[in-house]
NUVO-420246 format. One record per residue: z, x, y of N, C-alpha, C in turn. Coordinates in nm, 3 decimals. Each point is the difference from the previous one (the first is absolute). Layout:
BEGIN
nc3:nc1:nc2:cac3:cac1:cac2:cc3:cc1:cc2
Z:X:Y:Z:X:Y:Z:X:Y
...
//
This chain:
BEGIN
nc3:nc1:nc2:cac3:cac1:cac2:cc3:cc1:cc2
0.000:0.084:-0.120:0.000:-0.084:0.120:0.000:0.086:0.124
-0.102:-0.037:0.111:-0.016:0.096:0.131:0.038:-0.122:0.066
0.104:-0.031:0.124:0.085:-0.035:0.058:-0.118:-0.004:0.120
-0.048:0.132:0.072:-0.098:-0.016:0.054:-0.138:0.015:-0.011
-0.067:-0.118:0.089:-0.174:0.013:-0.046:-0.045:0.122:0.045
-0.133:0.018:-0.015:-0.090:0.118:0.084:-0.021:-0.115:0.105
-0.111:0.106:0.094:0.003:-0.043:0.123:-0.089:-0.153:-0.022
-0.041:-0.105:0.048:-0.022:-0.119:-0.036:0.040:-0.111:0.069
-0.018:-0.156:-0.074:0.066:-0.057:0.001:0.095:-0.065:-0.117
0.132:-0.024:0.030:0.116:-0.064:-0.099:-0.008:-0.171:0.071
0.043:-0.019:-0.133:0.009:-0.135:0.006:0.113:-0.089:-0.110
0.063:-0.090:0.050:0.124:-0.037:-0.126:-0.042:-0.130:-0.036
0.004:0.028:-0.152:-0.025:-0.117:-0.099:0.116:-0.064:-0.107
0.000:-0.096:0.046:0.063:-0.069:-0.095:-0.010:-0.148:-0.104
-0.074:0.001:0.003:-0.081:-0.154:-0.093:0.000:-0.133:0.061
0.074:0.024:0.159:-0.025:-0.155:0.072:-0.140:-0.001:0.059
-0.052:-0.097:0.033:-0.148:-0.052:0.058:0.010:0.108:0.132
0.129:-0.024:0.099:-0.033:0.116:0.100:-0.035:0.153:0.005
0.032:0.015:-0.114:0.007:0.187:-0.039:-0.113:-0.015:-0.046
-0.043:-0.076:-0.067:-0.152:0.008:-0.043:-0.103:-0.013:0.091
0.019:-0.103:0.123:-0.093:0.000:0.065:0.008:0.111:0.085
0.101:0.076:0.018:0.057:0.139:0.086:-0.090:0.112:-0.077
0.003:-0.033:-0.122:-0.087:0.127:-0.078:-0.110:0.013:-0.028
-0.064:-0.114:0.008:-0.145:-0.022:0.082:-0.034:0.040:0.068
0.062:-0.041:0.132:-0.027:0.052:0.163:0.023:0.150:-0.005
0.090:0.042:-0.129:-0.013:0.184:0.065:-0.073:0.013:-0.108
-0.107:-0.013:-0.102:-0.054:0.042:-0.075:-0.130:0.021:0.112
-0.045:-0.133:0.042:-0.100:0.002:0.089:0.000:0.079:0.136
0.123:0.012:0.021:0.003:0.117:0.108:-0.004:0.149:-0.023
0.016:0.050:-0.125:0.021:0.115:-0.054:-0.163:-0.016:-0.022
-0.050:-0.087:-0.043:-0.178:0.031:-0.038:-0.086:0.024:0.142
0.083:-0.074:0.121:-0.049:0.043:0.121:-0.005:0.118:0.076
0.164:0.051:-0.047:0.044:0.143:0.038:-0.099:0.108:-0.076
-0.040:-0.056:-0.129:-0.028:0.090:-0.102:0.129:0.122:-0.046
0.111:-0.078:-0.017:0.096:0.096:-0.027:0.107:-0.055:-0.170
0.094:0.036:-0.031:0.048:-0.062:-0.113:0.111:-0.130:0.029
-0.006:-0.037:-0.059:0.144:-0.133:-0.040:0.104:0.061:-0.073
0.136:-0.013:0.053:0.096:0.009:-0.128:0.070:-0.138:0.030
0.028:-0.074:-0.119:0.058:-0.090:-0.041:0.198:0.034:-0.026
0.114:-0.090:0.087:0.069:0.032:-0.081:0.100:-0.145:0.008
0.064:-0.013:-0.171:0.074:-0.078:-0.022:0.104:0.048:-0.026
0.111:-0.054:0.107:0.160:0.049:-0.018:0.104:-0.057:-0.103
0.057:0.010:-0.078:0.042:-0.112:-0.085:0.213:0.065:0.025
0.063:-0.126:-0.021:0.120:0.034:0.012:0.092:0.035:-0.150
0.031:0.124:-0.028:0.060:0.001:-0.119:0.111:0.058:-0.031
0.062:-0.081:0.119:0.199:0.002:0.002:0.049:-0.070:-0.105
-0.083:-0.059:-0.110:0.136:-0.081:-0.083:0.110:0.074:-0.047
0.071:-0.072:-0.018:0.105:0.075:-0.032:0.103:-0.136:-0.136
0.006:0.082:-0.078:0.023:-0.081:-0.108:0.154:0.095:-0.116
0.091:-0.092:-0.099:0.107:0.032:-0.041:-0.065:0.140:-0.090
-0.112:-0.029:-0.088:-0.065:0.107:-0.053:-0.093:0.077:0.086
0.026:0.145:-0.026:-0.109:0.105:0.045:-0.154:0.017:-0.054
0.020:-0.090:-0.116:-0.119:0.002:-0.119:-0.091:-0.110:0.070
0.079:-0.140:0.016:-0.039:-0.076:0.057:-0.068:-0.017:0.139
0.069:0.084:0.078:-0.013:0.044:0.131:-0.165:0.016:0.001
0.005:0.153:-0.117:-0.120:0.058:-0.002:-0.085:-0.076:0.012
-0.026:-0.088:-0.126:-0.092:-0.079:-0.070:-0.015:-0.094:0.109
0.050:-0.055:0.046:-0.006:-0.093:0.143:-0.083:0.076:0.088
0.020:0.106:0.074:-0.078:0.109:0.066:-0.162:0.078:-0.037
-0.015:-0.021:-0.099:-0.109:-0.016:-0.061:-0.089:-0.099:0.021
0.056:-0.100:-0.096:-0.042:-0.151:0.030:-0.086:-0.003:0.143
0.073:0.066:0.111:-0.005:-0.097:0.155:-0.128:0.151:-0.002
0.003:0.098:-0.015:-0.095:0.095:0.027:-0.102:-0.046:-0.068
-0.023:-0.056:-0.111:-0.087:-0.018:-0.056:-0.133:-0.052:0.061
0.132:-0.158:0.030:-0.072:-0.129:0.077:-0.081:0.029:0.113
0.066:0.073:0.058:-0.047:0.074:0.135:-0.118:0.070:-0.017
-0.018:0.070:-0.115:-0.138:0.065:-0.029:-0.103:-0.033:-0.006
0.015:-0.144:-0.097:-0.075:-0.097:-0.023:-0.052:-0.086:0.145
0.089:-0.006:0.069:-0.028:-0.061:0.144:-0.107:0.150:0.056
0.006:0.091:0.012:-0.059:0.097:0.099:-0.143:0.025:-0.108
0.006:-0.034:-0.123:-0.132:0.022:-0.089:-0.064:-0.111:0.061
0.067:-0.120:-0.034:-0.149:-0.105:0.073:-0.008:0.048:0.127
0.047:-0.029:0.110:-0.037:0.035:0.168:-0.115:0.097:-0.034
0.071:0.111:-0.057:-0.109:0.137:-0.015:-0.116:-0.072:-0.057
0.007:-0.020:-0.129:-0.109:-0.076:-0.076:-0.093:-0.052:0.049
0.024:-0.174:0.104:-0.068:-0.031:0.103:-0.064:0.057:0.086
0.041:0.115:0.083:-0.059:0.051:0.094:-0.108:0.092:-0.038
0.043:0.088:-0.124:-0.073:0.085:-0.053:-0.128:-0.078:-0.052
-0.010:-0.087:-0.038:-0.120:-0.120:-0.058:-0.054:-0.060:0.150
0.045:-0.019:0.086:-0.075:-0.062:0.159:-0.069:0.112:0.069
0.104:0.129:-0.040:-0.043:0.089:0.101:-0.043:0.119:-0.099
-0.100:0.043:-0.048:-0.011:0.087:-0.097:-0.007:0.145:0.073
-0.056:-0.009:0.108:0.040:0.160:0.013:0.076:0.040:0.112
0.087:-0.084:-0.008:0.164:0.003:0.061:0.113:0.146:-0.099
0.043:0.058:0.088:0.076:0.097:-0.044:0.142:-0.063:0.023
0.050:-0.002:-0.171:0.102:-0.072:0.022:0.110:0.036:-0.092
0.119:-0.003:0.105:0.142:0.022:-0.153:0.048:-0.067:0.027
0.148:0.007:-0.029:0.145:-0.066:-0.043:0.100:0.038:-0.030
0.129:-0.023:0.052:0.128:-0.033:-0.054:0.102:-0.065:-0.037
0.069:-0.006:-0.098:0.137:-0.089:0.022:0.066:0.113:0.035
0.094:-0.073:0.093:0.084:0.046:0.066:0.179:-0.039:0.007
0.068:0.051:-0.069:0.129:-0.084:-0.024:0.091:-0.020:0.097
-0.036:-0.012:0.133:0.091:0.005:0.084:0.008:-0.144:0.107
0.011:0.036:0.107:0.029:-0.118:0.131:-0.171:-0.030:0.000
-0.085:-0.091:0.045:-0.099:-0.064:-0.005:-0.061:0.079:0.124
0.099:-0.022:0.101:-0.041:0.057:0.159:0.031:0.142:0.044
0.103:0.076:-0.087:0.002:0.108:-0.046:-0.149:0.081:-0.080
0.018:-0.084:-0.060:-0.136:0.082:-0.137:-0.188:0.038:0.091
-0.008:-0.135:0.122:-0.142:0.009:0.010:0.036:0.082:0.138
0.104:0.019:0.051:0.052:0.093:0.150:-0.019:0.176:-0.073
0.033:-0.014:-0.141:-0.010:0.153:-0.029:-0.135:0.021:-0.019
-0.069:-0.067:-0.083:-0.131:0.009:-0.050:-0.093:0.017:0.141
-0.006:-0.067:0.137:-0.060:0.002:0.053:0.002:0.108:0.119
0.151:0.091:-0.011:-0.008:0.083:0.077:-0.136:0.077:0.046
-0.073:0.063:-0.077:-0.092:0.067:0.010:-0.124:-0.095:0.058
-0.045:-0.120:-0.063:-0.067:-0.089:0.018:-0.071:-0.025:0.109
-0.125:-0.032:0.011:-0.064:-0.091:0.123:0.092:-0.112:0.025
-0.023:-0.064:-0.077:0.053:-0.171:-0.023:0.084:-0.026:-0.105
0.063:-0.123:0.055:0.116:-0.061:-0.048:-0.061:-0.158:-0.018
-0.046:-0.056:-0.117:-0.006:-0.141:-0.013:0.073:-0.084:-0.049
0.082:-0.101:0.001:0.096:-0.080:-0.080:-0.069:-0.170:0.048
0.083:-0.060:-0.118:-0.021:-0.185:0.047:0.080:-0.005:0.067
-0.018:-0.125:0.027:0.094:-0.084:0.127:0.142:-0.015:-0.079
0.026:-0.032:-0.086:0.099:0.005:-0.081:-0.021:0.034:-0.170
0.106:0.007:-0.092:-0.042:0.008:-0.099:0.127:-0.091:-0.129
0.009:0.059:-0.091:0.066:-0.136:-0.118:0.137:-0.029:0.064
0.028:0.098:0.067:0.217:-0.017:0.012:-0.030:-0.115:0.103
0.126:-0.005:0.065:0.016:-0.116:0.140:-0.016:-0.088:-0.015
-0.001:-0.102:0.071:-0.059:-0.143:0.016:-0.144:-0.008:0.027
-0.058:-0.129:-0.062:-0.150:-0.038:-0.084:-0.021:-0.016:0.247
0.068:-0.041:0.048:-0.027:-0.099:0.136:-0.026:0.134:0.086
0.084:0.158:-0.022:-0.037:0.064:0.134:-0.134:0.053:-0.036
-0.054:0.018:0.150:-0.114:0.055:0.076:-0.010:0.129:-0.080
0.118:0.049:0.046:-0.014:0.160:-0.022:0.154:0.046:-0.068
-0.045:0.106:-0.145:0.112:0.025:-0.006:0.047:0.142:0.059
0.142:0.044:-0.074:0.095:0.087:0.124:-0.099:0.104:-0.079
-0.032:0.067:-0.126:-0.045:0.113:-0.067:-0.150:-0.010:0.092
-0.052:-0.049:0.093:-0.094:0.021:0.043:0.026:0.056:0.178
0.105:-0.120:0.029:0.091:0.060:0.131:0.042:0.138:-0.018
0.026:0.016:-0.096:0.040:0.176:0.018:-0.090:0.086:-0.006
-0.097:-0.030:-0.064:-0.083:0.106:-0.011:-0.064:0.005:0.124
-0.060:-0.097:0.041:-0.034:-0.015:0.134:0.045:0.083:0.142
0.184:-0.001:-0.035:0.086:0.006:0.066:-0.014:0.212:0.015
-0.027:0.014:-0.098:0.065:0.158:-0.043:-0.125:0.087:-0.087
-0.109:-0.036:0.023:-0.127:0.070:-0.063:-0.017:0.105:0.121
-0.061:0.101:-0.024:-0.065:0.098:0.066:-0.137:-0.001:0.024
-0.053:-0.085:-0.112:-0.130:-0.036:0.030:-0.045:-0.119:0.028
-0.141:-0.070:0.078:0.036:-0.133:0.030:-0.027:-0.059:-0.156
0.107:-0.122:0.017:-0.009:-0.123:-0.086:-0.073:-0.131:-0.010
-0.105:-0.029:-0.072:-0.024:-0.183:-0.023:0.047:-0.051:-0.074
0.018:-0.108:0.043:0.057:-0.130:-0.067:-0.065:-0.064:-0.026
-0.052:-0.064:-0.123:-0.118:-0.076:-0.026:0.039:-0.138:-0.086
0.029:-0.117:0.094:0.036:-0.117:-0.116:-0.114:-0.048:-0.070
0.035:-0.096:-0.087:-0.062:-0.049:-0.092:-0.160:-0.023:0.016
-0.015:-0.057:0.098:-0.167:-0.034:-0.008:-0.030:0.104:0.146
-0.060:0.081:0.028:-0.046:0.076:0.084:-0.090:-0.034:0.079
-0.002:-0.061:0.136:-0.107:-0.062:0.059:-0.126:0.122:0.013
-0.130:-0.046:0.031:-0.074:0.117:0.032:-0.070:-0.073:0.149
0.031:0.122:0.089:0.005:-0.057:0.109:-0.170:0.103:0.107
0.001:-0.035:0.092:-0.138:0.102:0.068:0.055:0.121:0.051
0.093:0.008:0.028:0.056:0.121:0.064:0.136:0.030:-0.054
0.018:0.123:0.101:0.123:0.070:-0.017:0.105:-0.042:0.104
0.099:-0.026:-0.002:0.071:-0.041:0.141:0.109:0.153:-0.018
0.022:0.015:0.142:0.080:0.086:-0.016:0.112:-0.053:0.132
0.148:0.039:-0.010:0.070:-0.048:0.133:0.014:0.121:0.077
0.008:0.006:0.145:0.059:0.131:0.035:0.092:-0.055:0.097
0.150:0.040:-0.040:0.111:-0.010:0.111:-0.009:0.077:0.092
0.001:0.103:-0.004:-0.002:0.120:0.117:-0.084:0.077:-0.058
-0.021:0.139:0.097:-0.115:0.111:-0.060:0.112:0.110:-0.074
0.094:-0.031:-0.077:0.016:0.053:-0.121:-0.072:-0.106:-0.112
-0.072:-0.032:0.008:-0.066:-0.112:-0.051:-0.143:0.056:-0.064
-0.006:0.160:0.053:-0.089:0.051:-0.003:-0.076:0.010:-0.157
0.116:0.082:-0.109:-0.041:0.002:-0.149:-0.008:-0.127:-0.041
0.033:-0.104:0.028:-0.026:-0.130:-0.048:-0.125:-0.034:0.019
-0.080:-0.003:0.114:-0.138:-0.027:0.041:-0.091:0.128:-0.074
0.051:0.114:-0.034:-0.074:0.052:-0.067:-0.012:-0.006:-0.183
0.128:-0.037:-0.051:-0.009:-0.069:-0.134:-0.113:-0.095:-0.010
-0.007:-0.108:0.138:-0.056:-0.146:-0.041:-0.149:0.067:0.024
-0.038:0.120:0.084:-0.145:-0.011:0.011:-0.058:0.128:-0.138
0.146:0.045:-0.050:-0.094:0.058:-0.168:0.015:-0.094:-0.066
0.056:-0.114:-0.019:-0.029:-0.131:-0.067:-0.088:-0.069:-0.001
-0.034:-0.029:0.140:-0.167:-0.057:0.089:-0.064:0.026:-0.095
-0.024:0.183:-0.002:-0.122:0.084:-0.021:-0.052:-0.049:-0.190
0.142:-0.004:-0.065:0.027:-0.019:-0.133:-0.074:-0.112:-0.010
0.068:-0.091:0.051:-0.045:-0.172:-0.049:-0.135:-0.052:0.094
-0.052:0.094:0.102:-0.102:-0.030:0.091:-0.035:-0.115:0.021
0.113:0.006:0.115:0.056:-0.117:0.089:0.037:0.069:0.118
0.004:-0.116:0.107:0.014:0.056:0.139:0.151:-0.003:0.016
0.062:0.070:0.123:0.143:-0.029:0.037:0.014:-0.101:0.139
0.130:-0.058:-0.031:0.063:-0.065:0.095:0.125:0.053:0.038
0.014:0.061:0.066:0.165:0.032:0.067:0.008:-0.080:0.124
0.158:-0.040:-0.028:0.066:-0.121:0.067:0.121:0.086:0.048
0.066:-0.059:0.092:0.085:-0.022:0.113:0.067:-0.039:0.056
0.092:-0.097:-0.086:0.098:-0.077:0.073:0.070:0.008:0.082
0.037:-0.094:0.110:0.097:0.002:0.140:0.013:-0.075:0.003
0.154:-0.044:0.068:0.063:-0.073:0.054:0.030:0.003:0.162
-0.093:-0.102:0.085:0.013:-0.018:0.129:0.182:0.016:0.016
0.016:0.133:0.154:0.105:-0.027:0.024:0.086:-0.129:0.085
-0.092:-0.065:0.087:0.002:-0.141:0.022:0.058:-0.096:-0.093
0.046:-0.080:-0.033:0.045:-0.055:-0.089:0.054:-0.193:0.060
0.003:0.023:0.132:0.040:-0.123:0.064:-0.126:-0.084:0.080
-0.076:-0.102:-0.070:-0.099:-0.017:0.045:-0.027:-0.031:0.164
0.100:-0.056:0.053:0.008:-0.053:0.112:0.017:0.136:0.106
0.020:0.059:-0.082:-0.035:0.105:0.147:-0.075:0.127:-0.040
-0.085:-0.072:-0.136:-0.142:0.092:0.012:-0.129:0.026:0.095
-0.030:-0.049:0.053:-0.083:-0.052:0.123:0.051:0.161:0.102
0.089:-0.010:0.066:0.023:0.104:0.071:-0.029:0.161:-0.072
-0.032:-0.006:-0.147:0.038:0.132:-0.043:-0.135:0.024:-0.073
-0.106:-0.110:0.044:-0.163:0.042:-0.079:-0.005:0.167:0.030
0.021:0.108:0.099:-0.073:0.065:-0.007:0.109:0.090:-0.082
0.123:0.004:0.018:0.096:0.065:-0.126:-0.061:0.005:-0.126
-0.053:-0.143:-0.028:-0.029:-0.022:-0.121:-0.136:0.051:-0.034
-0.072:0.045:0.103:-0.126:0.061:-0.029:0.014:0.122:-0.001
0.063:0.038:0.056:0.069:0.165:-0.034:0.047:0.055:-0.104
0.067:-0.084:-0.052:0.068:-0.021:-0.105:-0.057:0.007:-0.122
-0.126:-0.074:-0.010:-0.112:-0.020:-0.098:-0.045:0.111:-0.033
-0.104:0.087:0.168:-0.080:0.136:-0.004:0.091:0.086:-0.086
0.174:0.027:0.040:0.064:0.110:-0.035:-0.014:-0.032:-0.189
-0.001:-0.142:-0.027:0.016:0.012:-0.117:-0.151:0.003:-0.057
-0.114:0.015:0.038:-0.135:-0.011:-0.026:-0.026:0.200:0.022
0.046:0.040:0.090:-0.002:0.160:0.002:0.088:0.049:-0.107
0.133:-0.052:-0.101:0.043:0.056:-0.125:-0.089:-0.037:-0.116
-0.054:-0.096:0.028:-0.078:-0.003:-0.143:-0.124:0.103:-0.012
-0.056:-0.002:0.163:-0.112:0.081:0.008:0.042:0.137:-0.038
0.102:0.015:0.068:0.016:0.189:-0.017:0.083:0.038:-0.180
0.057:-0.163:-0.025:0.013:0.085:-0.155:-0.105:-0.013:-0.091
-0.135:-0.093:0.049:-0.128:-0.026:-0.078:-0.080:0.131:0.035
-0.040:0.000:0.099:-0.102:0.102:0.084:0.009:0.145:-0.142
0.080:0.098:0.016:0.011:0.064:-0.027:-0.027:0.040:-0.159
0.069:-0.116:-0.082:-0.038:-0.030:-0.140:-0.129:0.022:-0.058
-0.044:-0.140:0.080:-0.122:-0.060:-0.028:-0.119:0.107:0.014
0.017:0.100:0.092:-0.116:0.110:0.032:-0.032:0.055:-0.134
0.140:0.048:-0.098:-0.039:0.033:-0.105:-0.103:-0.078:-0.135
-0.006:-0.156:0.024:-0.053:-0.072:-0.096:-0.109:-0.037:0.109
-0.124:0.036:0.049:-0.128:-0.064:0.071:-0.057:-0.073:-0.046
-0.019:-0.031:-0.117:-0.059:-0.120:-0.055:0.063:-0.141:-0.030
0.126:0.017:-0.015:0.047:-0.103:-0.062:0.092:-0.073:0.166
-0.040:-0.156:-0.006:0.034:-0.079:0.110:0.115:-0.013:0.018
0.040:0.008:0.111:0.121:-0.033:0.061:-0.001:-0.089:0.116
0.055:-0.130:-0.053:0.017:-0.076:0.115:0.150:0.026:0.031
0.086:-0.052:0.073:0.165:0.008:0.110:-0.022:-0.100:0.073
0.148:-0.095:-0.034:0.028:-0.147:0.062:0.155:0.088:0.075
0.053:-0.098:0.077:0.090:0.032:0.004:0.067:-0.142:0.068
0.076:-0.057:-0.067:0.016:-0.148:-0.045:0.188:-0.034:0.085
0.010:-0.120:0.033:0.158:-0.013:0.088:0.012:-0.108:-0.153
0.159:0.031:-0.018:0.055:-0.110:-0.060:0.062:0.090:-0.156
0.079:-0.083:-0.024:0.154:0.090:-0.095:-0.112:0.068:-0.118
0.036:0.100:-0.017:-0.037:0.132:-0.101:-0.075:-0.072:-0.131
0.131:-0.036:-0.028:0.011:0.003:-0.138:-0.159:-0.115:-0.068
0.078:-0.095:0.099:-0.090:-0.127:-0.025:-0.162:-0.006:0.042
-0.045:0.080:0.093:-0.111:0.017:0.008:-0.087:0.100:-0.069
0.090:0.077:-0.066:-0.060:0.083:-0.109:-0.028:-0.046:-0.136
0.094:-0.065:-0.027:-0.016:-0.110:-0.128:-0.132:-0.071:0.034
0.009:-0.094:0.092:-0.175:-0.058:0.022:-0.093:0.060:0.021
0.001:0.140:0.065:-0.151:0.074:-0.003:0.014:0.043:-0.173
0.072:0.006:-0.025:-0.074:0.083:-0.220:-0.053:-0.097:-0.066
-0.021:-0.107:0.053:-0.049:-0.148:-0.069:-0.156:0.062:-0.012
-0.064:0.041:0.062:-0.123:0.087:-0.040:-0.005:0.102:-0.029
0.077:0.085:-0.036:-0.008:0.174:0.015:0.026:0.041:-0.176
-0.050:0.114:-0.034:0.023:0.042:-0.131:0.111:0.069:0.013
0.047:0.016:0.073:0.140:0.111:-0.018:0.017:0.014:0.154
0.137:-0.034:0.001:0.134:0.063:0.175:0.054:0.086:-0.037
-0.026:0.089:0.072:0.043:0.136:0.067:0.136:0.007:0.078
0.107:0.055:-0.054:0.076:-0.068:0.133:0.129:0.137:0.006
-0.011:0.092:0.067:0.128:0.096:0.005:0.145:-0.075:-0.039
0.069:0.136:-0.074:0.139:-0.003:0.009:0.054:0.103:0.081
0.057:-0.037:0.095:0.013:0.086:0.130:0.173:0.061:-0.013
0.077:-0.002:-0.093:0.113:0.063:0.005:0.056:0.030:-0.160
0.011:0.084:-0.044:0.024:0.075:-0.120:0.136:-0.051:-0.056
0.014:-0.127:-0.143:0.087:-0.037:-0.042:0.127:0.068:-0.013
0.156:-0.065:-0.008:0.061:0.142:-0.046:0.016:-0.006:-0.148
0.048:0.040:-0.071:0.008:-0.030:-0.122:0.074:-0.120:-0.053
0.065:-0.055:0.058:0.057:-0.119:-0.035:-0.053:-0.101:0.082
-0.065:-0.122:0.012:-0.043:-0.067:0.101:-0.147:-0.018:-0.001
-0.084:-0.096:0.103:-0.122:-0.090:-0.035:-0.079:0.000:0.124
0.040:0.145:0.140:-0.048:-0.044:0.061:-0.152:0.037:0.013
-0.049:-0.120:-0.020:-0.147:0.008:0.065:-0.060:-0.050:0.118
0.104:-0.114:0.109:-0.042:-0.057:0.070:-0.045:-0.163:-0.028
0.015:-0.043:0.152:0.018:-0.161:-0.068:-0.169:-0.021:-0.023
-0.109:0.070:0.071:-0.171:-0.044:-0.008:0.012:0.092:-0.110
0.024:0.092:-0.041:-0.004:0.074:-0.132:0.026:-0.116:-0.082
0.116:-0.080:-0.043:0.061:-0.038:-0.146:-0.051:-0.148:0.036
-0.046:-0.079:0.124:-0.086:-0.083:-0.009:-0.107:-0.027:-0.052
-0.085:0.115:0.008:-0.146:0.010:-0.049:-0.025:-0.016:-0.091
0.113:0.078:-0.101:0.058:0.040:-0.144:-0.061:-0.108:-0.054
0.097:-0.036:0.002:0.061:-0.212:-0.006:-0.124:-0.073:0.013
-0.041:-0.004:0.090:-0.104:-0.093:0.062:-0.196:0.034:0.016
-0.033:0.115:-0.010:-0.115:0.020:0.030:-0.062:-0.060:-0.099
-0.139:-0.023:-0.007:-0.105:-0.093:-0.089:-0.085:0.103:-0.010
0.030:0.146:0.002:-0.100:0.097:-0.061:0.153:0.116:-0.055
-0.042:0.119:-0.080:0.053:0.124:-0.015:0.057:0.010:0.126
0.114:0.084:-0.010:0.052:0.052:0.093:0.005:0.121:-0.046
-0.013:0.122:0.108:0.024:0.158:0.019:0.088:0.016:0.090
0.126:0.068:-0.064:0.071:0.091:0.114:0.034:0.099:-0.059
-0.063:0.081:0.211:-0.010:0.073:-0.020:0.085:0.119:0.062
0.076:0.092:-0.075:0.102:0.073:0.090:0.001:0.091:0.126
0.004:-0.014:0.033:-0.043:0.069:0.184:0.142:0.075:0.057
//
């Protein structure tokens, strides 16, 4: 067992519909990259039982099963994708542990939206929040049915926003599709009745935020000349207007702008919204 992949993409499987459709989306992205897949399934094998014999034999058992789970995934993909370079592991440890080691080295990090543990009702589970949370490389999240959308959306908060817009336009180039980077703001106005006096604040206001998108696009974009770049730069709460632009897009782009600590989930409230809510893949990406 190698703990970590070669350089690539990793991806975690576990026999629910989301991990499968997750291992899709990085099979097909690894055929885009032209680079390898590693597959890995974490399995938990703390039992702990009155016999040591028993113990064993129990521990077995669960490795076994697990094998059998990472032979089909493998199986499947290896039969869709034939000249896909591809391995595998079981892995006996933490779920969000196992694909954080494997992917150190890694391009990419793919997981489902959730997988067998938790409740059947959440969006997203926590083994995907973490990884998300604490990868070094960027992460997708890919639920169950994967929309396929015309473009790439990408968000940019500020111009540390910069490697994010450049992930989404080697993605562009991959899936050859144009980009959209977006912009959210919130007018500092907020009291309608005495908006009227403050139109030209508010037009000021706009340019300054129309000159951050430009100067964290401008610069990027020189490097990709072919591939389109349009820039909106949109008023109204983060979270929620990002969710409605991925309703067309094959994949959001969206920075994680502050480095988890080891205990804890922070990604931000438009980060763990998107999660939750987008109607395409989500990428984040660490900045």
């Amino acid at each position: 067992m190698n703990s970590r992949s070669p350089a690539g993409i990793v991806a975690g499987v576990d026999g629910s519909p989301q991990a499968t459709a997750a291992a899709e989306w990085a099979a097909q992205e690894a055929e885009r990259r032209g680079c390898a897949l590693h597959l890995v399934h974490a399995v938990n094998t703390g039992t702990v039982t009155l016999s040591p014999r028993a113990s064993e034999a129990v521990t077995d058992l669960i490795l076994k099963n697990a094998q059998s789970v990472l032979d089909e995934a493998t199986g499947k993909l290896a039969a869709a994708h034939p000249g896909l370079r591809l391995t595998g592991d079981v892995v006996p440890r933490d779920a969000a542990l196992a694909v954080l080691t494997a992917a150190e080295h890694a391009e990419l990090a793919v997981v489902g939206s959730r997988g067998h543990g938790g409740f059947a009702s959440l969006l997203l589970g926590s083994v995907s929040l973490r990884i998300c949370a604490h990868s070094s490389c960027p992460t997708v999240v890919v639920r169950q049915t994967a929309s396929s959308g015309d473009h790439i959306l990408v968000a940019i908060r500020d111009e540390r926003d910069g490697e994010a817009l450049r992930f989404g336009l080697r993605e562009a180039e991959t899936f050859g599709l144009p980009v959209r980077a977006v912009h959210v703001w919130s007018p500092v106005v907020a009291d309608v009745a005495h908006a009227a006096p403050m139109i030209d604040e508010l037009g000021e206001e706009a340019h300054q935020h129309k000159q951050l998108l430009d100067h964290t696009c401008d610069p990027v974009r020189e490097d990709y000349p072919d591939i389109p770049v349009r820039t909106d730069h949109l008023t109204g709460a983060t979270a929620g207007t990002l969710v409605e632009a991925s309703r067309n897009a094959a994949l959001l782009v969206i920075a994680r702008h502050q480095p988890a600590p080891h205990f804890g989930l922070r990604l931000g409230g438009a980060v763990h919204a998107v999660l939750h809510h987008a109607h395409c893949p989500v990428a984040v990406v660490p900045v």
